[in-house]
N, C-alpha and C positions, 0 to 999 in steps of 0.2 A: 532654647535661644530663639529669640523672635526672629525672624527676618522679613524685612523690608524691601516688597516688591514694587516695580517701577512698571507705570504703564504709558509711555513715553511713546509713553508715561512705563510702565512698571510692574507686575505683580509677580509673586512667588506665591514614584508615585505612584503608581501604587500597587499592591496587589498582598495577595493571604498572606496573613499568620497572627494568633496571639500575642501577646504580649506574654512571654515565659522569661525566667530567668538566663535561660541559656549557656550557664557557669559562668556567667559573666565575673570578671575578679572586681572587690568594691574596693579596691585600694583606694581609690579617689571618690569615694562614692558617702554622702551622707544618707540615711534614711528617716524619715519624717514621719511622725503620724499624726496627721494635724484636724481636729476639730473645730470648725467654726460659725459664727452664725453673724447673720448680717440682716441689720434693717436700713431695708433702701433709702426710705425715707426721712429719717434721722440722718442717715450716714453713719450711722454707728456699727463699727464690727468686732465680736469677743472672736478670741484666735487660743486655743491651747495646743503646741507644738514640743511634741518628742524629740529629740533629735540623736539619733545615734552615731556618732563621728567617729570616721576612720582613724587608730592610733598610729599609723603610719603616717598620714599626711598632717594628724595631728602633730607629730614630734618632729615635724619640720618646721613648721612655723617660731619663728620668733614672738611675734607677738598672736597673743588667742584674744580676738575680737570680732564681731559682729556689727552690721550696720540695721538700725531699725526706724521704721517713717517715725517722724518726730509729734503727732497724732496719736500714736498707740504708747501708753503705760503702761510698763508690767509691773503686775502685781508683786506683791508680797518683795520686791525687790532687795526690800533690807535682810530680808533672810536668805540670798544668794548673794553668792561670794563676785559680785561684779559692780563693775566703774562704771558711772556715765564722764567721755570724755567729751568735753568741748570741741566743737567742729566749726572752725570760722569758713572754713569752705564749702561747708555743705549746709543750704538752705533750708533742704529736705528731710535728712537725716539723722539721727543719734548716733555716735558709735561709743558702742560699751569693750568695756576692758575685762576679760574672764580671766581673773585672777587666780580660781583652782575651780576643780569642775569634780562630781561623782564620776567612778568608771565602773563601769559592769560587763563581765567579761574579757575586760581588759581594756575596752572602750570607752573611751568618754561619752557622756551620755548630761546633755545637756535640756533641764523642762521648765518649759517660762509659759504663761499666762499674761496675755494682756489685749489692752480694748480702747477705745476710743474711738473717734472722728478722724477718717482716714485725711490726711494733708497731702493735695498734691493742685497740680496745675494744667494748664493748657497753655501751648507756646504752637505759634504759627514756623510754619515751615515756609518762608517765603522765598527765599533765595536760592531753592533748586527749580530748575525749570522741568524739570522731569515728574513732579510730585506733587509740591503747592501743597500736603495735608498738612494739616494741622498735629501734634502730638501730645501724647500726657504719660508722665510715668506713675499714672495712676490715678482713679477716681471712683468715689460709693456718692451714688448719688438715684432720684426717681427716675431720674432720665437713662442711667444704665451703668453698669460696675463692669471696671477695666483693674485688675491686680494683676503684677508680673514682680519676676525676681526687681527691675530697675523702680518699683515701687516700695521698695522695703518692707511689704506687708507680712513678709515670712525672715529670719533676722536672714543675713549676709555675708556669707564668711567669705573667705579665697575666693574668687571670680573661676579657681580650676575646678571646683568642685562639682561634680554631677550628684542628682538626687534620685533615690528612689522615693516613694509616698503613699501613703494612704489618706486620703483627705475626705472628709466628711463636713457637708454645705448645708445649712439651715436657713431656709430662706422663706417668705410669707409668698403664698400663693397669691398669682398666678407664677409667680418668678422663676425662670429655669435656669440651671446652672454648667457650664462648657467647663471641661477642663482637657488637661491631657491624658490618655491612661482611660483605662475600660469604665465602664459606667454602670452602677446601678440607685435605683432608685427605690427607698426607702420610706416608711412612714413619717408622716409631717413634713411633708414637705422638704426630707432631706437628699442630699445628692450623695453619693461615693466616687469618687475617682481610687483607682488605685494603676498603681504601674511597678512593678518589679524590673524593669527594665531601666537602668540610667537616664535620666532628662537633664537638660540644663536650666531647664525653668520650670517653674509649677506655678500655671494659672486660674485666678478666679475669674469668668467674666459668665455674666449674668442679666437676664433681659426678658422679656416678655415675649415670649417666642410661641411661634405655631413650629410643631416640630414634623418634617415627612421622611421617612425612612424606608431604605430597600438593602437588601442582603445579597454580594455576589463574593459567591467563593468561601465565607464564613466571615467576611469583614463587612461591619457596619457601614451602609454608605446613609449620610444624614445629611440636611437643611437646616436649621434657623430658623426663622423669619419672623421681622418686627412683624410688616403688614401679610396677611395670610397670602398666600400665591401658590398656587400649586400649580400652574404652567410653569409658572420660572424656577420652583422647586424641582421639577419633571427636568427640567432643560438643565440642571447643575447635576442631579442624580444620573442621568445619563452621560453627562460630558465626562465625570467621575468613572465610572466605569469604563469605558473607551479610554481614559488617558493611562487607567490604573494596569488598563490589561496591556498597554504603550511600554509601561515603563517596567514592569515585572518583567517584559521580554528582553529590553536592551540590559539592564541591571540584576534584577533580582526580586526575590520574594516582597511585597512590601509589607513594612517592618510592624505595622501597631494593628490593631482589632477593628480601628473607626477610621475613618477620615470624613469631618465637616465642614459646610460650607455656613459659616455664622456671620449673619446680618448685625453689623454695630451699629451704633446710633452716631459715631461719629464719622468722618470719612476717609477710613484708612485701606491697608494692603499689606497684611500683615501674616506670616508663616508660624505658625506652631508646629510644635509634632503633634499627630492627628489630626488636627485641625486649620484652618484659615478664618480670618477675620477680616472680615470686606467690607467697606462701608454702604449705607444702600443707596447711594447713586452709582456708585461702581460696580454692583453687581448687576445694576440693570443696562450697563451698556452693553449692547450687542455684544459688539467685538471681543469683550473679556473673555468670553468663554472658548472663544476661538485661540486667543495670543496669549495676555494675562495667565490664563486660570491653570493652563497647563506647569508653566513657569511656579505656580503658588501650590498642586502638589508634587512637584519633582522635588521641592524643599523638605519633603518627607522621607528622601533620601539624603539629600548632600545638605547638609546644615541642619538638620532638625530629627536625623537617627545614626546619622557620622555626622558628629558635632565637631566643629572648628575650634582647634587650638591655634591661636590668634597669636602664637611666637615670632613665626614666619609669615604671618598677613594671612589674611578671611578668602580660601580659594573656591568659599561654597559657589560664591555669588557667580563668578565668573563660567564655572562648570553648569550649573543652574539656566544660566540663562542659553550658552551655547547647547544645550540637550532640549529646552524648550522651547524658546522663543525665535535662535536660529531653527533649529529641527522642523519647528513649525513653517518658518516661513521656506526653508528647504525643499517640504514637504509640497511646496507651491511650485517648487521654482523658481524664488526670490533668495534664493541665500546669497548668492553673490552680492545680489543689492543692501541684502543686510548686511556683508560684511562690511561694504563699501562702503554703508552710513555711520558704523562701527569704528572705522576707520576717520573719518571725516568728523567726528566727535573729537577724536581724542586730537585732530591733526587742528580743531578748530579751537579746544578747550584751554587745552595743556601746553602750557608755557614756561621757558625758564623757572617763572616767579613762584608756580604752583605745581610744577611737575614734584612727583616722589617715587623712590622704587616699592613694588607691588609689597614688600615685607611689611609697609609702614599700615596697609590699607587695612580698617576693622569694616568701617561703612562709612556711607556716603552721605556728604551732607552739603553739595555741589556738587554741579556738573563734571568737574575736571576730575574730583574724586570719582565719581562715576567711570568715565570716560578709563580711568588706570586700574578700579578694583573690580569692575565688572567687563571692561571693554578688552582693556588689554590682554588681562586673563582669559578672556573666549579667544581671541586669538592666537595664545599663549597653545590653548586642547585644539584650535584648528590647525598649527601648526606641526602638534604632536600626531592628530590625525593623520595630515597630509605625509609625515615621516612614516609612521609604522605600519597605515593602513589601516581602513576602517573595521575588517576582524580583529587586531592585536588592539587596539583602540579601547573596543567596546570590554574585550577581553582584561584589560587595564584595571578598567572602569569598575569591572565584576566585582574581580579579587579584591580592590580597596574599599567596595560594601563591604564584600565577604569578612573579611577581615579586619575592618574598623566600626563596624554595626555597636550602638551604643557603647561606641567610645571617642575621643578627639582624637581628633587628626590634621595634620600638616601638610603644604606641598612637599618635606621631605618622604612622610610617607605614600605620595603620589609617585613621587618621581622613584623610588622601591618598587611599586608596583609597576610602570612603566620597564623596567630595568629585568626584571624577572621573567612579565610576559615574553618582552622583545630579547633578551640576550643582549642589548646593546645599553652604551654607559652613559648617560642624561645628566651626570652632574655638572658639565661645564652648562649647557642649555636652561637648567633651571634655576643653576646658578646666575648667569646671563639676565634671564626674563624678571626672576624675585628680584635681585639684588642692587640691577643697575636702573637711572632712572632711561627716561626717554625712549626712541626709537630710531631705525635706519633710515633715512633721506635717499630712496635710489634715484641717481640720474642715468639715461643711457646717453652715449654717448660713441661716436667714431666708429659708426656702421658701414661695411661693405661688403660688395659680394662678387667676386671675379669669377669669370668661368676658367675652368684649368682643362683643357682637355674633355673628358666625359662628366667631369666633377664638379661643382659651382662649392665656394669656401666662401662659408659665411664670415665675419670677423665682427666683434663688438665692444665696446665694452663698458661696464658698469663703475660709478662713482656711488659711493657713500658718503652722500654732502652735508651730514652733520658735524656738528664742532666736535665730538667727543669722538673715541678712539672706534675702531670698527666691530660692527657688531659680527657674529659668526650666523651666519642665516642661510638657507634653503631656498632657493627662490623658484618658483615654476617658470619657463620659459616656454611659449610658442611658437611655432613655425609654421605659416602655412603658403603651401607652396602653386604656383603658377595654374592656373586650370584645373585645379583637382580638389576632390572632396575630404583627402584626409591631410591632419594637420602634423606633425611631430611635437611630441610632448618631450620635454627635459626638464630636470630638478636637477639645477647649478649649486655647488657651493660657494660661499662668497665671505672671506672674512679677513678680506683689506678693503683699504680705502678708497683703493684702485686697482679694477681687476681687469682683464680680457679673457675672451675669451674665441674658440675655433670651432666650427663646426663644418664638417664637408659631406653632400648631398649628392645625388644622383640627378634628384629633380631639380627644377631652378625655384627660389624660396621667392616669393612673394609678398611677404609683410614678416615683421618680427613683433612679437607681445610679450612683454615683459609683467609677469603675473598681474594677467588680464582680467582675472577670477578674485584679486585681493584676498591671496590665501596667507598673505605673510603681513607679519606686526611689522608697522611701518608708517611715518611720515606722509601725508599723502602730496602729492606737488601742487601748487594751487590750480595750475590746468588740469587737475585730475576732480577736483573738486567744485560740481554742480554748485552753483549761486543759491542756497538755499536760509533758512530763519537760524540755524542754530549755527552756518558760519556768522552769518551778522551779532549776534549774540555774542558769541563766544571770542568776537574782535577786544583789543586793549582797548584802542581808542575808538569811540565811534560819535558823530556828531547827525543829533536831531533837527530836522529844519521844520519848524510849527510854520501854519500859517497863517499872514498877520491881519486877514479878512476873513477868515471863517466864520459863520455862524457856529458851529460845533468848538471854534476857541478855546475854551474852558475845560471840557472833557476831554480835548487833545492832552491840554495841558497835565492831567491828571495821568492822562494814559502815558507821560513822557515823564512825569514824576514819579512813577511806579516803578517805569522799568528804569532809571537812574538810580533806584535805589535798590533794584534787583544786578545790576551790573554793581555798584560799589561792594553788593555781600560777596559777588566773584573776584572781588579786586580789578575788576576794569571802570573804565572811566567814559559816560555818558556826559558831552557838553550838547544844552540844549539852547535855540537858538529862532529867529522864526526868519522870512524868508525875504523880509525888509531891510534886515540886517547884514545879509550879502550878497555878493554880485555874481560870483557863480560857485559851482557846486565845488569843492577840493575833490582829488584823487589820489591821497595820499593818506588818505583814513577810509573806516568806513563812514555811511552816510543814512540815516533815515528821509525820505522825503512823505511828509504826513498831507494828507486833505489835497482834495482835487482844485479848490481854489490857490494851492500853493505854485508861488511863479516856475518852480522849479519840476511841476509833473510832467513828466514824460510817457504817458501811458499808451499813446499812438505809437512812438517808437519805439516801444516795446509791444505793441501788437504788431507792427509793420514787420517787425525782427525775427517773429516766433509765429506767423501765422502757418508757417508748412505744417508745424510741430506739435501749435496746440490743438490746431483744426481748428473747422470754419465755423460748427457747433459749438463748440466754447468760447471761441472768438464773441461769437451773438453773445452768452453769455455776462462774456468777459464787459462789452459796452453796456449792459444792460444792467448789471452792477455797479459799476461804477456810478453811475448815475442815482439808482434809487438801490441798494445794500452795503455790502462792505464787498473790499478789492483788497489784495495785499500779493506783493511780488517782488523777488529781488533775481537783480541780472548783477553781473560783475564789471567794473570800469577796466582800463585798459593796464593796470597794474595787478590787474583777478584781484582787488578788492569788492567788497561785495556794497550793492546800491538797493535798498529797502522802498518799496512805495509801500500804504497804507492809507484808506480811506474808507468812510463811513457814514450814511445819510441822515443817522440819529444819535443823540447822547449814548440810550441804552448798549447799545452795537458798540462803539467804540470804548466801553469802561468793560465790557464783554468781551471783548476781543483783546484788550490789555491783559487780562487772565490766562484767556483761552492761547493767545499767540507761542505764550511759551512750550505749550505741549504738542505743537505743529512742526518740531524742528526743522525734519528731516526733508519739508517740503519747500519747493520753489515758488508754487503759483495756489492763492487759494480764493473762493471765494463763496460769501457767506448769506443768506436770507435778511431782508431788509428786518423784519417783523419777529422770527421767531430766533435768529442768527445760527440756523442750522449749518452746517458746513453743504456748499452745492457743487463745488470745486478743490478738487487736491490734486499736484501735478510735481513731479518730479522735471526739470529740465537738464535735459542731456549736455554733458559735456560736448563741446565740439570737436576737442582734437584732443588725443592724451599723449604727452610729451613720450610714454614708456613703447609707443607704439609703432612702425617706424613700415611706411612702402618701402617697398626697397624697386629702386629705377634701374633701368638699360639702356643703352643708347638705342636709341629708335625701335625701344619696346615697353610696351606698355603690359605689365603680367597683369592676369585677370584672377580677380579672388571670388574664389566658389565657397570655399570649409567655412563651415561656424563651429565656433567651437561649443562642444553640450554639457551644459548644466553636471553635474555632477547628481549622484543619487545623495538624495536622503540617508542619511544614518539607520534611520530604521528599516529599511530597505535589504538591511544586513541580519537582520532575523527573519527566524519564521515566525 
């Protein structure tokens, strides 16, 4: 199964073992033995494919048919007993009707020959802001060969089916051949993959590769590469090994012979088993290898060697991302803030009109998808985390390798494994989080604090201000108390709409925080929610003000048609407008204010506002840009809707930054190089007050707060 990583953007470990059978049972299981060969440069590919099919899952199907690219003819077809049906829905596709079939040993056993000009397309990905690639469900071409199961290049049966294979690749030198499954290399130029081990997909992709390779533990660690590079080669073989020896410790053995890192020619972020496929801009940014690349092979475990049974929704992604991309930033001291933008996605995305329960989610194809099949589900194991404890946690985690290693699996088989490690019973919670849409709205509310004698009695209490019925939640609560360095921790349950609650102290409490840390799935309040791009984004309504004397005019214009039509693919509504047209700004939407000549910039009093904050250093910056690069900033009007500036000194910048802005979400303040539009500026701005957070007063005392509350450890913190 492929998966599709975000490097937000995005991307989707490892450690020993072959690929053995392991008494795997093949009830679901097809076996392949496919020969083929492919000239790049025609586009032309001969394919001969064995196929041994399970009589078991054979003798449930109602009807036996296969789907095949509409490009490839099989031969000799009048001499096999099969239909071609008409498909008015599938552009791509044939699908034939297997009317009787040979069986051999009991099994049906299906052998077809055929060849042609592989048919497939490219279609832009423009309406996630998290991703922006471009996609193909397949292409043989000079420029580079992309085949997977959604290219029909091998036929298609049941979508449950897993494969085992033998495959053998004939290809004209220089050309080298990636698949999944151990590799040897043959005379003329042929490739072997084989895997004995169930896959859900079997890939051809093929390229002109320089190849570097190191061995740790007895698994292949390999490169790619279009352009030769052996520093940057060096710097993935290494990352690989460090993440591999990461994730064998919290998990388990990791599952195949190889894991590669493969340079595409187009620009993807893509998970195979054994392998990934990155496009080569994305491998050479820095940061992948730090965020990204971890996130693309922990896919080697959760989604691509425990494959997703998509009955009950795709829980790879969710898991995935919370093990690598929180972990990682964990690993910083930023997990809070990650959850916190986690949060603020989904509080900024997800709306009535687009919310869905997590059952419905396969993958993502917008933000709001995003925001419920990867976001809510990380909250979903931080949640289960913060319940059982990060030993019984990881412990969880083990046994559902152990145990589902080349086979599909469900969040019903998570939540079994959660229930066995812990002794305790998870069906209402999982039932909860898969089944219903949205999330809890807390408000606090009706805080006090009496002294009784030697005692002081906290009292509070919490609302759950969503329209639907109350959720049942866990919530962390804080206390920190009058001159002193230690805080009280509590985990409240809460599953009305209106609850109180009592707490009685020795010390005199000093501030109350109502999960300060964002460890709980939840609505966030808008004063909890930093003025950043991906709230303005993610507004229904938001109105753009052009300005009606710019020399840059045109290229605004461009840059405000772009994302008009990236806001209609979300279902929200961009009115554009320029700055001649009104008299003053509304606060009853959101609002872009574009170009420094526009009547409506305010960029002094947004420096006058934020100078303690940003400092005096970026201050300089900040005027210095403005003037001759790019500025971009949003603060919130006095209803916390969010207020956008953007400006730019040249065409190029400004049709660059229309691009580039979407994958800035998470930031408030940015700013960008005149010339080359590097990023020179990113800044997060701090909320001011968070409504969940609460002094608590005395008559004629003022308590003094010392405690901070610390960081929680890192998850892997928890092995040796």
């Amino acid at each position: 199964m492929k998966k599709i990583i975000y490097l937000y953007i995005i991307l989707s470990v490892l450690f020993s073992c072959k690929e053995t059978s392991n008494n795997i049972k093949k009830i679901n299981t097809v076996e392949h033995k496919i020969t083929a060969q492919i000239q790049p440069n025609s586009g032309e590919i001969n394919v001969a494919d064995t196929m041994i099919i399970p009589i078991e899952k054979w003798n449930k199907q109602k009807e036996h048919s296969f789907l095949l690219n509409k490009g490839l003819k099989i031969k000799n077809i009048d001499k096999l007993n099969i239909e071609l049906k008409k498909q008015n829905n599938d552009s791509l596709n044939n699908k034939y009707i297997i009317k009787s079939i040979k069986k051999i040993n009991g099994n049906p056993v299906l052998v077809l020959e055929y060849s042609g000009k592989f048919y497939g397309k490219f279609e832009d990905q423009t309406t996630e802001y998290a991703r922006g690639f471009n996609e193909t469900n397949g292409v043989v071409s000079d420029t580079g060969i992309y085949l997977s199961a959604s290219s029909c290049w091998l036929p298609q049966f049941n979508k449950n089916y897993l494969s085992t294979f033998d495959l053998k690749v004939k290809i004209p030198k220089p050309w080298k051949v990636v698949s999944g499954g151990k590799r040897t290399i043959l005379n003329d130029n042929t490739f072997e993959y084989n895997s004995k081990n169930p896959l859900d997909d079997i890939f051809i992709i093929a390229n002109k590769w320089s190849e570097f390779d190191t061995t740790v533990n007895n698994v292949s660690l390999e490169a790619f590469l279009i352009t030769p590079d052996t520093m940057l080669a060096n710097k993935y073989l290494q990352a690989t090994a460090k993440y591999m020896k990461l994730y064998e410790k919290l998990i388990g053995e990791y599952p195949y012979s190889k894991f590669a890192l493969v340079e595409n020619f187009w620009q993807t972020g893509y998970g195979m088993p054994s392998f990934t496929l990155l496009g080569s801009q994305i491998i050479r940014f820095p940061w992948i290898l730090y965020s990204s690349y971890p996130h693309e092979l922990l896919h080697n475990y959760w989604g691509n060697s425990v494959f997703v049974d998509d009955t009950l929704g795709n829980w790879c992604e969710g898991i995935t991302a919370y093990m690598a991309d929180h972990l990682m930033k964990e690993e910083q001291g930023q997990g809070l803030a990650y959850r916190q933008a986690t949060l603020e996605k989904f509080t900024n995305y997800v709306n009535d009109g687009n919310d869905f329960p997590v059952r419905d989610f396969i993958n993502r194809n917008n933000s709001a998808q995003e925001a419920v099949g990867y976001g809510k589900v990380l909250m979903m194991n931080n949640m289960l985390r913060v319940d059982v404890g990060d030993s019984l946690f990881l412990a969880a985690y083990r046994k559902f390798y152990n145990d589902f290693r080349y086979k599909k699996a469900s969040f019903t088989d998570i939540e079994t494994c959660f229930e066995k490690v812990s002794g305790k019973d998870f069906k209402s919670f999982f039932n909860q989080w898969i089944n219903r849409k949205g999330a809890p709205e807390i408000k606090l509310k009706n805080v006090s604090c009496k002294k009784d004698g030697n005692k002081f009695n906290l009292k509070f209490s919490l609302l759950q201000a969503q329209k639907d019925k109350a959720f049942d939640i866990k919530i962390p609560v804080f206390i920190l108390f009058d001159n002193d360095s230690i805080y009280k921790q509590e985990l409240i349950s809460m599953n009305k709409k209106n609850q109180s609650y009592d707490f009685s102290f020795e010390k005199r409490p000093a501030k109350l925080m109502i999960d300060p840390q964002f460890n709980v799935m939840r609505k966030l309040d808008k004063q909890e929610i930093p003025a950043t791009l991906s709230q303005i984004f993610g507004q229904k309504e938001t109105i753009l003000i052009l300005p009606s004397k710019s020399k840059n005019l045109k290229s605004y214009e461009m840059l405000a048609n772009l994302w008009k039509q990236n806001q209609q693919a979300q279902g929200f509504n961009l009115k554009i407008t320029y700055d001649n047209k009104i008299e003053e700004l509304p606060d009853s939407v959101a609002v872009w204010i574009v170009g420094n000549e526009n009547k409506f910039n305010n960029i002094q009093d947004f420096i006058n506002r934020f100078t303690k904050i940003i400092g005096n250093k970026n201050i300089a910056k900040i005027k210095s840009l403005q003037k001759k690069g790019g500025m971009v900033y949003t603060i919130s009007n006095k209803n916390y809707l969010p207020i956008g500036f953007l400006t730019a000194d040249n065409s190029d910048l400004i049709i660059g930054l229309s691009h580039r802005l979407l994958h800035y979400g998470k930031y408030s303040l940015l700013g960008f190089d005149s010339k080359t539009g590097k990023n020179l500026i990113k800044q997060v701005l701090p909320i001011e007050n968070s409504p969940l957070n609460f002094d608590i007063k005395y008559d004629n005392y003022k308590p003094v707060i010392i405690a901070k509350i610390k960081a929680r450890k890192a998850l892997s913190a928890f092995v040796k």
